[in-house]
N, CA and C of each residue as an Amber inpcrd file, in Angstrom:
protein
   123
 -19.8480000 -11.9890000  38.7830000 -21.0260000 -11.1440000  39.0350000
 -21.1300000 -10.0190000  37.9860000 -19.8090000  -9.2950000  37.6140000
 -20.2780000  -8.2680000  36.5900000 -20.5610000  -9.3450000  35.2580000
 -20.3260000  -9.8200000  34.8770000 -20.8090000 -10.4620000  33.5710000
 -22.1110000 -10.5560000  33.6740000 -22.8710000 -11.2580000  35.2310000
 -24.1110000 -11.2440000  34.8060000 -25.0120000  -9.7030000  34.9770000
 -24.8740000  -8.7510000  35.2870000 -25.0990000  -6.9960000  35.3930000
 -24.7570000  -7.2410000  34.0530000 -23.8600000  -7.1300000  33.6610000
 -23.5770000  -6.6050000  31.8560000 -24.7070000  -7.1460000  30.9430000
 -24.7060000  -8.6400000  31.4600000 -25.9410000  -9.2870000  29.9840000
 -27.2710000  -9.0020000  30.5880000 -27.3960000  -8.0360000  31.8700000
 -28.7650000  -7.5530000  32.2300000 -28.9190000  -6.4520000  31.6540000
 -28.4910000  -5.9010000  31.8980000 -28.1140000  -4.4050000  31.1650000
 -28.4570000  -4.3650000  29.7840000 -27.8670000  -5.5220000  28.7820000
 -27.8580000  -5.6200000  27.5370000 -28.9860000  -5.8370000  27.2000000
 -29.7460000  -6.9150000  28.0700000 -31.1250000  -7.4120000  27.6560000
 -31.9890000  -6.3540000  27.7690000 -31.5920000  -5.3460000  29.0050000
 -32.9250000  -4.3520000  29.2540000 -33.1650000  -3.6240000  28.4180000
 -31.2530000  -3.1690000  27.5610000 -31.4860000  -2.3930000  26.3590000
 -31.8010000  -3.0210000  25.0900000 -31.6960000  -4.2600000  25.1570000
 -32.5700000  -4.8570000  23.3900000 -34.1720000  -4.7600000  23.8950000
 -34.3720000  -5.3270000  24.8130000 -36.2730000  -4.6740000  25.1080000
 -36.4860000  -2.8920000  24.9750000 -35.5880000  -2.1520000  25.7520000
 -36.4750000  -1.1560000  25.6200000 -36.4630000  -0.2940000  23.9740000
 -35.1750000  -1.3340000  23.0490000 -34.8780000  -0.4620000  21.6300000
 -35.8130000  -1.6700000  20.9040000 -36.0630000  -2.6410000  21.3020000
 -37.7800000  -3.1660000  20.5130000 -38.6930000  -2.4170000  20.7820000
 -38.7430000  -1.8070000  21.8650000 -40.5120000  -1.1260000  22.6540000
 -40.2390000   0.1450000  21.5350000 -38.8480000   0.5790000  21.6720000
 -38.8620000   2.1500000  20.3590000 -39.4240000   1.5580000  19.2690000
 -38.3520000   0.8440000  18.8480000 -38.7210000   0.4920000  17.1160000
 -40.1610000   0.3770000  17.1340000 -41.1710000  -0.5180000  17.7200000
 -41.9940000  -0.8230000  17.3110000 -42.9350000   0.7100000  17.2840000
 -43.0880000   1.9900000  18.5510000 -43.5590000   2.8240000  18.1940000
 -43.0910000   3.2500000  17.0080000 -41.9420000   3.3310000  16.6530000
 -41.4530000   4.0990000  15.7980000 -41.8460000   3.9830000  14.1090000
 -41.5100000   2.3720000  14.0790000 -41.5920000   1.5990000  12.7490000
 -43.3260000   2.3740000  12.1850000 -43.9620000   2.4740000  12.8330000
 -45.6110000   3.0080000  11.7890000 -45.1110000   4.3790000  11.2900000
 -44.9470000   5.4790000  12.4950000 -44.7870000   6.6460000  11.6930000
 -43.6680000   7.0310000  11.1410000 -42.4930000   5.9650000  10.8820000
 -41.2270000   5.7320000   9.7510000 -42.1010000   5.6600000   8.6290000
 -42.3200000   4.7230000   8.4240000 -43.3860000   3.7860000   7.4080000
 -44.6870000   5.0120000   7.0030000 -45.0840000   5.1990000   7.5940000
 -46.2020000   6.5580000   7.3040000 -45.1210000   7.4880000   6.4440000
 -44.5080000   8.1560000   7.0620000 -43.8850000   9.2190000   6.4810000
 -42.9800000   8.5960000   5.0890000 -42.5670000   7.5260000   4.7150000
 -42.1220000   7.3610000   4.0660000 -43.3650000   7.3230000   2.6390000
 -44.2580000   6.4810000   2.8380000 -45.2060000   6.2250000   2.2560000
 -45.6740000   7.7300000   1.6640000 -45.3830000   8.7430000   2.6430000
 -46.1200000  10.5700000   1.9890000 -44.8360000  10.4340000   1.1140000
 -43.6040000  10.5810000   1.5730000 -42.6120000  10.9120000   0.5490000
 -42.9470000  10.3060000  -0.7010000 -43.3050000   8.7740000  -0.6580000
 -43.2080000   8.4030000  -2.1460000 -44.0010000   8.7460000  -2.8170000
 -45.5030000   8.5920000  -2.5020000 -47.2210000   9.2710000  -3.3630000
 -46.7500000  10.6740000  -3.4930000 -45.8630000  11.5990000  -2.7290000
 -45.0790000  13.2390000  -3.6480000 -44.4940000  12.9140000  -4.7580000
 -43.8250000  12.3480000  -4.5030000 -42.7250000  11.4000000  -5.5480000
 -43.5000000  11.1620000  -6.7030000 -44.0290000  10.2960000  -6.4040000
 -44.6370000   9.4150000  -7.6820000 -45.9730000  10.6300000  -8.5030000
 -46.5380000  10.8650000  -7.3420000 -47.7800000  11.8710000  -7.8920000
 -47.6420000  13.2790000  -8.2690000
């Protein structure tokens, strides 16, 4: 029984650190994109 709690657990946390990344990944990507046009420009 704990094995299957553990790989629930695990799964809930690879979904809810996809649901981050994916907010996350645009305004990573945004902000990186200002750093470089400073950079470059």
């Amino acid at each position: 029984m704990k094995e299957i709690k553990r790989s629930k657990a695990w799964i809930s946390k690879m979904v809810i650190g996809a649901l981050v990344l994916q907010l996350a990944v645009p305004s990573i990507s945004a902000a990186a994109e200002a750093v470089v046009r400073k950079v470059l420009l």
